[in-house]
C-alpha positions in Angstrom: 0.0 0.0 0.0 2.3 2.7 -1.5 -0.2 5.6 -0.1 1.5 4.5 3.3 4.5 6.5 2.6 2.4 9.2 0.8 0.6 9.5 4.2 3.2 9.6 6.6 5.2 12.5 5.1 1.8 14.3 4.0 1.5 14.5 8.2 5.3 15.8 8.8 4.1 18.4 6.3 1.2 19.1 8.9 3.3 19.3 12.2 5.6 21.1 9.9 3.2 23.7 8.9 1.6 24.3 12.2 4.5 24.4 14.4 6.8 26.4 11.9 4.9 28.4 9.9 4.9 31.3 11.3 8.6 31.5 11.7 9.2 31.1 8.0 8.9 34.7 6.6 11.5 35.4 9.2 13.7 32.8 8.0 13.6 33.9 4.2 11.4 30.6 3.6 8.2 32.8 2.4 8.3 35.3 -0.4 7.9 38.9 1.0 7.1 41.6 -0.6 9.4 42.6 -3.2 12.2 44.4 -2.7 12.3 48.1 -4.6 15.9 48.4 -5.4 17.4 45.2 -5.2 21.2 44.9 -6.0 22.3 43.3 -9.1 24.0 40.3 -7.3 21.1 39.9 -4.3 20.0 36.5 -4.4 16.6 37.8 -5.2 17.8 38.6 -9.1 20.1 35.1 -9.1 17.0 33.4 -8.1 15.4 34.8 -11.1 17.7 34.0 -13.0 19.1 30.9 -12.6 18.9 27.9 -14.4 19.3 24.0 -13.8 19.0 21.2 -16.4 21.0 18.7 -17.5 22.7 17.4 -20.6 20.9 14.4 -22.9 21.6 13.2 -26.2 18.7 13.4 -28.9 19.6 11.8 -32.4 23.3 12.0 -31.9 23.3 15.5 -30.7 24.0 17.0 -27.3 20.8 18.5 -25.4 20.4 20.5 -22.9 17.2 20.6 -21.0 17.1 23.6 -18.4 13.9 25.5 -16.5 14.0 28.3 -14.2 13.4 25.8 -11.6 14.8 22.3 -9.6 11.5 21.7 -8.5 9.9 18.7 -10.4 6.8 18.7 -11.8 4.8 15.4 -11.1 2.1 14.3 -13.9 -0.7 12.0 -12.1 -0.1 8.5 -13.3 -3.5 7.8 -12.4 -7.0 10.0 -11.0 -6.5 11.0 -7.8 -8.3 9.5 -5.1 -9.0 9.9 -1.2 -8.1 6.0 -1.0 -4.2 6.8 -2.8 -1.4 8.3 -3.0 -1.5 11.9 -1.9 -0.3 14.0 -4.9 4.3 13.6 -4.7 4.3 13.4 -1.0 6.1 10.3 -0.9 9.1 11.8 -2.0 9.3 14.1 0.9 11.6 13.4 3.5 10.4 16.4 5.8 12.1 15.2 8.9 15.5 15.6 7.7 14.8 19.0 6.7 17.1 22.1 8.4 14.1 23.8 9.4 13.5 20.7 11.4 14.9 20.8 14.7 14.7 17.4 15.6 11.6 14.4 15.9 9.9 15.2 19.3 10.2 12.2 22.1 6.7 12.1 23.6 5.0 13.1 20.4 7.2 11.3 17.3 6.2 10.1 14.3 6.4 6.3 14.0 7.5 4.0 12.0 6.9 -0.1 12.1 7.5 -3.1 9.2 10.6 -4.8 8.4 11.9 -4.9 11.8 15.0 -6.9 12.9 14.4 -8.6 16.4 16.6 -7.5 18.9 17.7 -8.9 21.2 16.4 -12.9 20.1 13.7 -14.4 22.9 16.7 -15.9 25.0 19.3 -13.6 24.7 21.8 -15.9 23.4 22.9 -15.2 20.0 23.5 -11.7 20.4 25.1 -11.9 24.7 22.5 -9.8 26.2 21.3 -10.5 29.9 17.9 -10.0 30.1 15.9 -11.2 32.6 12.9 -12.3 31.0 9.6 -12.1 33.2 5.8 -12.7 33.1 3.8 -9.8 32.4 0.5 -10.4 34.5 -1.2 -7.2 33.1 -0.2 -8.5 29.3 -0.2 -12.1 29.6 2.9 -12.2 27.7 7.1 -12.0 28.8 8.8 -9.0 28.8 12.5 -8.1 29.0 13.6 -6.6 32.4 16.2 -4.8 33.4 17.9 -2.8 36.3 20.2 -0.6 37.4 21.9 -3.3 39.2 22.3 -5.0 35.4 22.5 -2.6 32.1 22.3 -4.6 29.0 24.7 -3.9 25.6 23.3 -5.7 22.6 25.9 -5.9 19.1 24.8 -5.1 15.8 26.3 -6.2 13.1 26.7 -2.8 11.4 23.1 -2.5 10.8 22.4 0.0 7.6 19.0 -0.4 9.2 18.4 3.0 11.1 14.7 3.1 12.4 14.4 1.8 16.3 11.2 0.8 17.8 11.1 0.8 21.4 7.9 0.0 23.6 8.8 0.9 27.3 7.7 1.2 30.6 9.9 2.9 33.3 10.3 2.2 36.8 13.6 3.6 37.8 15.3 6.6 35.4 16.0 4.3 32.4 18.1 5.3 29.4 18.6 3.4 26.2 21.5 3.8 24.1 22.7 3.4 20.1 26.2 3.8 19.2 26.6 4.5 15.2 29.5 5.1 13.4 30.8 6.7 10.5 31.9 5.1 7.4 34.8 7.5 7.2 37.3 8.8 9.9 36.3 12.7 9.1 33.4 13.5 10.9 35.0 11.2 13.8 34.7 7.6 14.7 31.2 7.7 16.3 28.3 9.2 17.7 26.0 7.8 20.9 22.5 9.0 20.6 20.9 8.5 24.3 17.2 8.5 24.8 16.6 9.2 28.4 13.6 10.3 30.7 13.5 14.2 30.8 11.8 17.2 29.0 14.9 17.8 26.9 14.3 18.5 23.3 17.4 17.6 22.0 21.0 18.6 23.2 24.6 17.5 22.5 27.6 16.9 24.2 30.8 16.0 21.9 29.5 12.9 20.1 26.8 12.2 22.7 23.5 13.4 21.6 20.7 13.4 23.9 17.2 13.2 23.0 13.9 13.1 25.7 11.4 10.8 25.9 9.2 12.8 28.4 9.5 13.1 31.7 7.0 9.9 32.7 4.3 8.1 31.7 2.0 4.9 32.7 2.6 1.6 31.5 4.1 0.7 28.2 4.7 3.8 25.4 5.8 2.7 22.2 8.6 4.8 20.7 9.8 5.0 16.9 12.9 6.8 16.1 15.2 7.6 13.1 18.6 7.1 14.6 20.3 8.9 11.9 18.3 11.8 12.0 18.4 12.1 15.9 22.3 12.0 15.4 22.5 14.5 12.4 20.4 16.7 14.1 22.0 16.6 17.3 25.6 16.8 15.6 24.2 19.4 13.3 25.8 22.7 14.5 29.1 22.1 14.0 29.8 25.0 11.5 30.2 25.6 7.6 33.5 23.9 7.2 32.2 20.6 8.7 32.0 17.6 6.2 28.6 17.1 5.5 26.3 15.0 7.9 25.0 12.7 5.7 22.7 9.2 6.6 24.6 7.2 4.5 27.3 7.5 6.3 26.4 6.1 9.6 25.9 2.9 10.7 24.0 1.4 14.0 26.7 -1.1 16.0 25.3 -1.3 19.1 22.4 -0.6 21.3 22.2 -0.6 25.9 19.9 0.0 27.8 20.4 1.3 31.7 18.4 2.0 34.8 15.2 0.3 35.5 11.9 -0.9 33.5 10.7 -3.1 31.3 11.0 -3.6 27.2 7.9 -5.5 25.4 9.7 -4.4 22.2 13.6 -3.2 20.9 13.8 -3.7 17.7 15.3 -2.1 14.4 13.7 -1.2 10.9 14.9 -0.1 7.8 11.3 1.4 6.3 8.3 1.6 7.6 5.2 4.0 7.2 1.7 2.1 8.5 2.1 2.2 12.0 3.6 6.2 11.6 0.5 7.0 9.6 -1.7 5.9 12.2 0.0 7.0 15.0 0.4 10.5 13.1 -3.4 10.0 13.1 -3.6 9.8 16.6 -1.6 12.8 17.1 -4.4 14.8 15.1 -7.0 13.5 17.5 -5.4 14.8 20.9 -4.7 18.0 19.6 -8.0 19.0 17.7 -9.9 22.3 19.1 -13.3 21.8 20.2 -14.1 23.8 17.7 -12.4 21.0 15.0 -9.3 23.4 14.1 -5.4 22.5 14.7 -4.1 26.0 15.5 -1.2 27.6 15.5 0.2 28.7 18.7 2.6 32.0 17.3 2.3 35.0 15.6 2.4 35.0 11.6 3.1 38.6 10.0 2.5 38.8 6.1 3.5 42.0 6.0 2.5 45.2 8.3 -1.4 45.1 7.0 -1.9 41.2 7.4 -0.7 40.4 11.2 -2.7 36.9 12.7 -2.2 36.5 16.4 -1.0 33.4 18.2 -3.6 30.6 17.6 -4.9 31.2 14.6 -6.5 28.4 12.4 -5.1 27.0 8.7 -7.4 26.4 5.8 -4.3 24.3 4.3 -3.7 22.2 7.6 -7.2 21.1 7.8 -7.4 20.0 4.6 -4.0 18.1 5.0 -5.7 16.8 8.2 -8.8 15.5 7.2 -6.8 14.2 3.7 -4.7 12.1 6.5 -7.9 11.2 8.7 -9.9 10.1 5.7 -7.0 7.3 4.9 -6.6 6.4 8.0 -10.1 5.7 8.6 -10.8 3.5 5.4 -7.4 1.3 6.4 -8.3 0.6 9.8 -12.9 1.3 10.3 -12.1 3.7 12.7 -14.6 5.8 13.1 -12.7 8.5 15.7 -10.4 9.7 12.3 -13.6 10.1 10.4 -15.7 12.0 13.3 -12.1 14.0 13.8 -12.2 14.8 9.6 -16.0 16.1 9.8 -15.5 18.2 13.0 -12.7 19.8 10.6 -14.9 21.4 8.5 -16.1 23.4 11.4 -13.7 26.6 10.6 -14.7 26.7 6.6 -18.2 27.9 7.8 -16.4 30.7 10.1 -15.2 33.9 8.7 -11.4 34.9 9.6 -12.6 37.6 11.3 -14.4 35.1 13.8 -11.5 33.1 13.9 -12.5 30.4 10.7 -10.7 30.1 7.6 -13.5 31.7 5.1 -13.1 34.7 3.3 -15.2 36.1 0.6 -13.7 37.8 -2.6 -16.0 40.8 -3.6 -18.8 39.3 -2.0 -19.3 37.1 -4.6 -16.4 34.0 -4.4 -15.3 32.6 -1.5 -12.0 31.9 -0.4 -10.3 29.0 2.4 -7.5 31.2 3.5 -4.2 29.1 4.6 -3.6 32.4 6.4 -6.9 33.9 7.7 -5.6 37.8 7.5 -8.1 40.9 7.8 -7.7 42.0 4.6 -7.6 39.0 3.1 -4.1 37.2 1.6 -5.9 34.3 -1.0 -2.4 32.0 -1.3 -2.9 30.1 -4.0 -1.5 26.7 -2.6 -2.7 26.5 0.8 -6.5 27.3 -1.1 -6.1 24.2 -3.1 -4.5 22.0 -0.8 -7.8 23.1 1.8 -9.9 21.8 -1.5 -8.1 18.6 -1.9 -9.2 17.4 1.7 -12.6 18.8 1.7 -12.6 16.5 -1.2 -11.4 13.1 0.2 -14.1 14.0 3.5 -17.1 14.6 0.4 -16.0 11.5 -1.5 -15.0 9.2 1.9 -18.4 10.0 4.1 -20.5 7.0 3.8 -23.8 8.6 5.3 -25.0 11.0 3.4 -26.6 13.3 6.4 -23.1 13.1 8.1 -20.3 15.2 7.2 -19.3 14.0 3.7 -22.6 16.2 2.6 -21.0 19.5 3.9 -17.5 18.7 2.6 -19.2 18.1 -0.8 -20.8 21.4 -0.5 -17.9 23.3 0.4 -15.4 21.9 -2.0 -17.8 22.7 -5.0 -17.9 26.1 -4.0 -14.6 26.5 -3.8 -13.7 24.8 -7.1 -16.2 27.6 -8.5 -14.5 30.3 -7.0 -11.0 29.1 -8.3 -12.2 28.7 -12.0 -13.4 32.2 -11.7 -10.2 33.0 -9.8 -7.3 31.6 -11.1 -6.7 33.6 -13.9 -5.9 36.4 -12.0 -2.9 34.3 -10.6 -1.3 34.0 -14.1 1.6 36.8 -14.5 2.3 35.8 -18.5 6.0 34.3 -17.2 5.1 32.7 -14.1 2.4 33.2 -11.0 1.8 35.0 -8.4 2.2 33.4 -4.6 -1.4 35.4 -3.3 -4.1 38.2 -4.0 -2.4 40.7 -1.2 -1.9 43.3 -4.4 -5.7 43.5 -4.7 -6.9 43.3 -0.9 -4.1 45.5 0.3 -3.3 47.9 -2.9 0.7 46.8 -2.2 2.7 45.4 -4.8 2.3 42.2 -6.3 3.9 39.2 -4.4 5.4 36.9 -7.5 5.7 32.6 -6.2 8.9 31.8 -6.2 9.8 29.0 -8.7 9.2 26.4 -6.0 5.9 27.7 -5.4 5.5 27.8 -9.3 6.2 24.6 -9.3 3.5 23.6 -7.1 1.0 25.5 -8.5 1.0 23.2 -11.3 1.1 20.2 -9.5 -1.9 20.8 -7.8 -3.8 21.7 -10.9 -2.5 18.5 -12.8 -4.1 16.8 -9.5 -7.3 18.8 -9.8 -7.5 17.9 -13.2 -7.9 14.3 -12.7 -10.2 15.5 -9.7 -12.5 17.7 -12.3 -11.9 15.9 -15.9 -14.7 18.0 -17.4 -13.4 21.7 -16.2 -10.4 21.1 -19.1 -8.9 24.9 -17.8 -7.0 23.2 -14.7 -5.3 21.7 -17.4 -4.9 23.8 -20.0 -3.8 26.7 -17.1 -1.0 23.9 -16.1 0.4 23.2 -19.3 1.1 27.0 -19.8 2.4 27.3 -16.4 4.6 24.6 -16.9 6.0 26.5 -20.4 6.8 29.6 -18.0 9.4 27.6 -16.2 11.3 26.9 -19.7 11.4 30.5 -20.3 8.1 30.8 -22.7 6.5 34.1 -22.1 2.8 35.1 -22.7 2.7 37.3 -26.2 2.8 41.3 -25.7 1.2 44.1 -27.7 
């Protein structure tokens, strides 16, 4: 089930967005307004300006193929639908990402096929000293262990790198990896330590120390990308460093110390079932009881379009209920469905009220990813909001529950997007939102990246709408701007 992998990053993306959002203007990840006297060599004109491609051979001659852009555009190999893969999410690795600071211990995303026992059910083959003992409450045998006796377990150089760890604590416990490096340059090793504490993430040398939470009750399973816990931790180490790199490391060795008990220790090389659903699970404890997932900053657009901390997302509830919907037809659950329909709460609200709806001349409306007063329109986060609205309409199996509403919504908005999109279209390349119209500032152009993903999404929403033949028509010209084709001038 390929959608999996689709899945799991598509809910990265949504922790992503609602945890970093707001932070991303600062960071130079947004487009801002645009600059009125930019220098010749600012990296706003060589962003315009560059080009990537490649070298080919066609009928015995060299080729080059270039575009404006190194984003890739994905054409749908088949219709989408709310029971597949999720647009080009799969090949997302958002966790590795800088802007990531590292997975969270109490909340991370898990991961769970393919696994590797370790250690085997008597310890011998790989010299561990478990004590093994009866579990009354799970009727099954457990691994224990103390302070009194901390376990090492070898690993044959694993290139495996995912560790699954179900744990319950009784004394401080602390379990250990120890990876190293395939070369001598970055140094010989690294130990990653997952210990009982409220830390975030912190190194020491080559320790790296990541928490787990402070306590808990009974088992808590655990899913972690070793690799990423050590790049992340080793990550500061200044411009000069050799590059930190996966592929490089290797696991050798894992411990464990203190006191509690293991049900499971085991390690994976890929996985994404169990970290879709538990990603799923993370969307029920943290839905509003008014069915948004807010964001807990402030996010300033520019000095006319401020949103203070806990404002809602038009794109992250789509995202969400996208995620919920799958989730519920893999497992029958019908929490992720009733946690999708309660999402549609903040459509029906105005921004102004603290919802996600905005109306363009009082005639179109508009899901804004960010709900400013005046309004922003981005183009992306609009059709992303459509794309789950459409997974809820077409997923719903009663038709007085919330699939009906979802259906309603989405056709509205597809209506207000045909009418819409053209004014997105700059004749050699797109504009990133409407904040030139609502605010009377100049225009904010997309970036190629977003360019990019403006026609990705309307090669999606083609398949979605295969008798409205101008998402595809609008995406085909799009995709001429990035190889330099211009619209004609007088």
């Amino acid at each position: 089930m390929r959608w999996w992998a689709r899945s799991a990053a598509l809910f990265a993306t949504i922790i992503l967005l609602l945890f970093s959002l707001s932070f991303w203007n600062r960071c130079g990840g947004e487009p801002g307004p645009p600059s009125t006297a930019a220098p010749a060599d600012s990296s706003t004109k060589r962003r315009q300006s560059q080009v990537y491609g490649q070298l080919s051979e066609q009928h015995g001659q060299p080729v080059f193929h270039w575009s404006h852009s190194y984003g890739q555009l994905f054409p749908p190999e088949e219709p989408y639908r709310p029971d597949g893969q999720f647009m080009y999410f799969a090949t997302y690795n958002v966790e590795k990402r800088d802007r990531v600071k590292c997975i969270s211990g109490p909340e991370g995303v898990p991961v769970t096929t393919h696994y590797e026992l370790l250690p085997s059910r008597n310890g011998a083959s790989s010299g561990a000293t478990f004590s093994w003992v009866r579990d009354s409450e799970l009727n099954e045998d457990v691994a224990e262990f103390s302070p009194a006796n901390p376990v090492t377990i070898p690993v044959d150089r694993s290139g495996k790198p995912l560790l699954m760890l179900e744990l319950q604590v009784s004394s401080n416990a602390t379990v250990w990896a120890d990876l190293q490096f395939r070369d001598t340059a970055l140094g010989r090793s690294v130990r990653v330590h997952y210990v009982c504490s409220d830390l975030m993430i912190a190194a020491q040398g080559s320790d790296v120390f990541v928490g787990l939470g402070s306590s808990w009750s009974g088992y808590k399973l655990f899913i972690r990308d070793l690799t990423v816990d050590a790049l992340k931790g080793l990550g500061g180490r200044g411009r000069n460093a050799p590059k930190l790199t996966a592929q490089r490391l290797r696991v050798v060795r894992l411990g464990v110390s203190g006191g509690g008990r293991l049900r499971q220790l085991r390690l994976a090389s890929s996985a994404h079932a169990g970290q879709t659903v538990q990603a799923a699970d993370w969307l029920l404890r943290h839905q509003t009881a008014a069915g948004a997932w807010t964001v807990p900053v402030e996010r300033r657009l520019n000095n006319h379009m401020v949103l203070a901390p806990d404002w809602s997302s038009a794109m992250a509830q789509g995202q969400a209920m996208s995620l919920l919907t799958r989730v519920y037809r893999a497992t029958g659950d019908r929490r992720y469905l009733d946690a999708a329909r309660r999402a549609t709460a903040p459509f029906n609200k105005d921004s102004a009220d603290g919802g996600v709806r905005t109306m363009f001349q009082d005639k179109y409306v508009w899901y804004e990813e960010y709900p400013t007063v005046p309004a922003s329109m981005v183009l992306n986060g609009f059709i992303y909001s459509l794309m789950g609205l459409y997974d809820l309409w077409r997923t719903d199996p009663e038709p007085a529950g919330g699939g009906a509403e979802a259906g309603r919504l989405y056709t509205a908005g597809v209506s207000s997007l045909r009418a819409l999109l053209p004014l997105y279209d700059t004749g050699s390349g797109t504009l990133y939102d409407l904040r030139h119209v609502t605010c009377h500032v100049a225009p904010n152009l997309a970036r190629w990246d977003y360019h990019v993903t403006h026609v990705n999404q309307l090669l999606v929403l083609a398949t979605m709408e295969p008798n409205v033949t101008q998402f595809s028509t609008t995406a085909d010209r799009w995709a001429e701007y990035m190889n330099g084709h211009r619209a004609p001038h007088n």
